[in-house]
N, C-alpha and C positions, 0 to 999 in steps of 0.2 A: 571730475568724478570724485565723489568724498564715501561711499561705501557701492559695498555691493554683497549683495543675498536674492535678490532673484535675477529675471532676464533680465527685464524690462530696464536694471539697473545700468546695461551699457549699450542700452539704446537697440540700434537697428542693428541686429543680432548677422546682418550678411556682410556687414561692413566692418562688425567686428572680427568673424572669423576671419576675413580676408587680410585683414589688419593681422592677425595671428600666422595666419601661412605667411605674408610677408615676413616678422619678426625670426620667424622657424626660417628663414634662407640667412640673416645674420642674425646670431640674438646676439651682437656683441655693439649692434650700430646705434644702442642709444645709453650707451656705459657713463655719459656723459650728463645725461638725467639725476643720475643717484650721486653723483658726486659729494661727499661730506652731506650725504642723507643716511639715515639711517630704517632698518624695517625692524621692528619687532614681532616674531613668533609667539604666541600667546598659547602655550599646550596643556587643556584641563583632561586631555585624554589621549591613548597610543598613538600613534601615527608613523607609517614608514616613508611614502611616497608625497604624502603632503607634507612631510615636514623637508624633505629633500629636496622637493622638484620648488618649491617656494623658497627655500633658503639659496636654491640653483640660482631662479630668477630673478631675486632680488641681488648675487652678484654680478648676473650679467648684465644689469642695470648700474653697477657702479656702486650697489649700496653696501654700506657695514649692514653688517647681519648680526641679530643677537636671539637667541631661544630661549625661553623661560618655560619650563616642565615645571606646573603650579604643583603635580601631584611626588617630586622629586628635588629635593634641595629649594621649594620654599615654603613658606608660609602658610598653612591650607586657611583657605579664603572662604567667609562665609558670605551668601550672595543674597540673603534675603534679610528686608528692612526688619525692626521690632524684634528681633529675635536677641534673647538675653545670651551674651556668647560665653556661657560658662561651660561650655565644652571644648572639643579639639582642634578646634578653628582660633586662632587667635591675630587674624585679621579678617577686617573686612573689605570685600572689592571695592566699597566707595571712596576710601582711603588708597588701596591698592593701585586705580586706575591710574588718577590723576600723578602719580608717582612713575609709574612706568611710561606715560605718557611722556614726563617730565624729561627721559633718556632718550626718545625718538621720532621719527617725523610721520611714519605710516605702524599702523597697527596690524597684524593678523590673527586672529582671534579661531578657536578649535574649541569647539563645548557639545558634546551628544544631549539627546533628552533623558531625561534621568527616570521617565515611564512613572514617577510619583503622582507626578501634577499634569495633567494635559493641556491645563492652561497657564500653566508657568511655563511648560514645551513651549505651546503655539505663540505665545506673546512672544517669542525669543527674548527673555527675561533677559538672560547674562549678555547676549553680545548687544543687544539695548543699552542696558549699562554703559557699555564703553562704548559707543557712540556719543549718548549723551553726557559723558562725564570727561572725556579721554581731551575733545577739544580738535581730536587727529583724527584723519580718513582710518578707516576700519572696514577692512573686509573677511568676509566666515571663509574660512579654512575648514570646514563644515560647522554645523547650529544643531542646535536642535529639529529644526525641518527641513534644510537645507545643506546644499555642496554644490555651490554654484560651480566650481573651480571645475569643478570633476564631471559637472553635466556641462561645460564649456570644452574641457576637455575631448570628452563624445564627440560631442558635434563636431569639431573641428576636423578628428578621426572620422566620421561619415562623409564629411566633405570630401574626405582627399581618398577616398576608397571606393565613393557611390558609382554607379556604372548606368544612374538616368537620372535624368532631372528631379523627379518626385519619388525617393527611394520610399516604401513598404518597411515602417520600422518597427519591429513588436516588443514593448515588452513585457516579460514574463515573468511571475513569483515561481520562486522555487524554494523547497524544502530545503531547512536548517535547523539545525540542533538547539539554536540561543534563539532569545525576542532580540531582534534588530531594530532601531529607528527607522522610519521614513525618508529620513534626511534625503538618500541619493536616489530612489524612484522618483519624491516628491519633486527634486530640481532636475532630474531626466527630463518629465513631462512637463514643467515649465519650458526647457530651453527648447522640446521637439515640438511644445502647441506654438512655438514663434519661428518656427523654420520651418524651409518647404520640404516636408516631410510627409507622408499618409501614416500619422500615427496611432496605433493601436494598444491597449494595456489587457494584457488577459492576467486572470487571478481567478483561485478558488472564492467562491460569494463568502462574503464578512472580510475580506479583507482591501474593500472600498477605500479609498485615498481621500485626501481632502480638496473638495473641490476647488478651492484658492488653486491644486495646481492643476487636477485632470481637466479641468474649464470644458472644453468640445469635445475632448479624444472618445474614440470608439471605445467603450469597454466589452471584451466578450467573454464568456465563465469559460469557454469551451477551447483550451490551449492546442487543440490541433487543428482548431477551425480557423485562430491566429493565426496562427503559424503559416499556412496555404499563402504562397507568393512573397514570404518574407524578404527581405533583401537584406536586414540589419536585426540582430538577433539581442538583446541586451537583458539577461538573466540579471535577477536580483533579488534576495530575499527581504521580505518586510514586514514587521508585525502588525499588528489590528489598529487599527487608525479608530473606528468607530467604536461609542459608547455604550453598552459598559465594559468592551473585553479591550478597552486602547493599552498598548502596549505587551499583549498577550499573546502567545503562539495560538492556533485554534487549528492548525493542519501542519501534518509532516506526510503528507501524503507524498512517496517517490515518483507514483507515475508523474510529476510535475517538472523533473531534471531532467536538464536540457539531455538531450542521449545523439547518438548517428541518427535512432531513429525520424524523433524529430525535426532533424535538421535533413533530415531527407524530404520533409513537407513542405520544406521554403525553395525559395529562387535562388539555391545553392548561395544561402546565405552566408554573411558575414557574422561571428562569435563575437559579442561581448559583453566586458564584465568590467566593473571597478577594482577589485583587487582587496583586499585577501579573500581568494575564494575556496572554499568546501568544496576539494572534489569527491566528487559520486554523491553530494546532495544539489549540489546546487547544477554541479555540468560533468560530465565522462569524461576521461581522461582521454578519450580517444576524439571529441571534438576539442576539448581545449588547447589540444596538442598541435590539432589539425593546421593546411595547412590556410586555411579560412580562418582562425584566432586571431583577434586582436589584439588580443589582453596587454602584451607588451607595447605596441607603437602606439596604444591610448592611454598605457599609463605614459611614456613619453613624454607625449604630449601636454600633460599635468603642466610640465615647468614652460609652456608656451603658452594656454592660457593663463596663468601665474602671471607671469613676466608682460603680457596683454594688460592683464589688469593693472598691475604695478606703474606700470608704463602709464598708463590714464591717469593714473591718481597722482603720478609724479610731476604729469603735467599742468597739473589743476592748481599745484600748493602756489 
């Protein structure tokens, strides 16, 4: 395994979670993989749990760990070719990579879409870069479109929580204050269209996904007509995918938070969320709290998918 940004990247998705629940009973049984290896953290943007639960993983692999905050004590990096660098940037990534490459064996890579370009987004422009220049397995700590870690994450968390074979999983936009990326719906619906899942995406109209990830899922406009049978609940806010409003807010409508009431619609479903979440736009304080929340055992989980992947790619070199 030499990257990863979607499913399809570690194959048969029931073999890998399985692979993941094992690792979650020791993660300390393969410390012997990472030995005199090293991971690099790559951070062009915040992060609390991905930068934790990945630096977790990579010691309980055996690895030295090292962080580099591109926006903090280094160099700001400019990522696009032709461009005269007489401004504030006085490196450039192409130079950059191959340099940090230079100090490590696995790369992990953290870049949002910057809502400028929708096709310097979609091409995942920067973590391409260091794929192609790096020489070393790279995988997104989120991308521009993507967070694989975190919809691997998920999954792993409905495995160990489902109560029937083919669980009812909705997800739902909710209202938020800021334009958000796609990154984490988009690889939600990637990693639920390859598991046995009945998956569903409701959203107010215009705010349509790209179909590289919704591929088959059901989409419904009408979030309470979702919601009827749910078993796995996964809020998330996302801005406008579709042209000309891509990267735009177009609804802060409340009735779309997750509430009691709602969650009185489903099969006394299960809450979740990625994390940092808005409460009282995105979900109530009284279901997040509840005693159906997952928010914590799936963030968790982060540093077992992490440590999954790491684990493959350590195997590869």
């Amino acid at each position: 395994m030499r990257k990863l940004l979607m499913a399809q990247d570690l194959g048969d998705l029931n073999k890998a979670v399985q692979e993941a629940l094992e690792i979650k009973k020791n993660r300390y049984a393969y410390k012997q993989l990472g030995e005199n290896k090293t991971l690099l953290c790559v951070f062009f943007n915040n992060s609390l749990r991905t930068r934790l639960s990945t630096q977790k993983a990579g010691m309980n692999l055996g690895m030295n760990t090292m962080v580099l905050d591109v926006n903090q004590g280094a160099w700001k990096l400019e990522t696009e070719r032709g461009v005269v660098m007489d401004g504030d940037k006085s490196e450039h990534l192409l130079e950059a990579i191959p340099v940090m490459a230079s100090f490590c064996d696995v790369i992990g890579v953290r870049s949002f879409a910057r809502f400028e370009n929708k096709e310097f987004d979609y091409q995942e422009t920067i973590l391409n870069q260091f794929i192609k220049y790096s020489g070393k397995p790279v995988f997104s700590m989120e991308s521009a479109t993507a967070h694989p870690l975190q919809a691997f994450a998920d999954l792993i968390t409905i495995e160990e929580y489902k109560k029937k074979e083919r669980p009812k999983v909705v997800m739902t936009w909710a209202p938020h204050p800021r334009a958000l990326p796609q990154a984490v719906p988009n690889s939600f619906a990637d990693f639920m269209n390859e598991a046995n899942v009945d998956f569903v995406i409701t959203h107010p109209k215009g705010y349509e996904l790209s179909e590289k990830f919704v591929r088959n899922a059901k989409i419904e406009y009408d979030q309470d007509k979702a919601l009827e049978g749910a078993d796995f609940v996964y809020a998330k806010n996302w801005s406008a995918y579709q042209d000309p409003h891509y990267g735009q807010i177009l609804s802060k409508d409340m009735s779309w938070t997750v509430s009691t009431e709602k969650m009185a619609l489903t099969n006394n479903a299960y809450f979740m969320h990625c994390l940092p979440v808005r409460r009282n736009m995105i979900v109530t304080d009284d279901v997040i709290e509840s005693p159906q929340s997952l928010v914590i055992p799936e963030a968790a989980n982060r540093e077992i998918s992490a440590e999954t992947v790491i684990k493959r790619i350590l195997e590869s070199l």
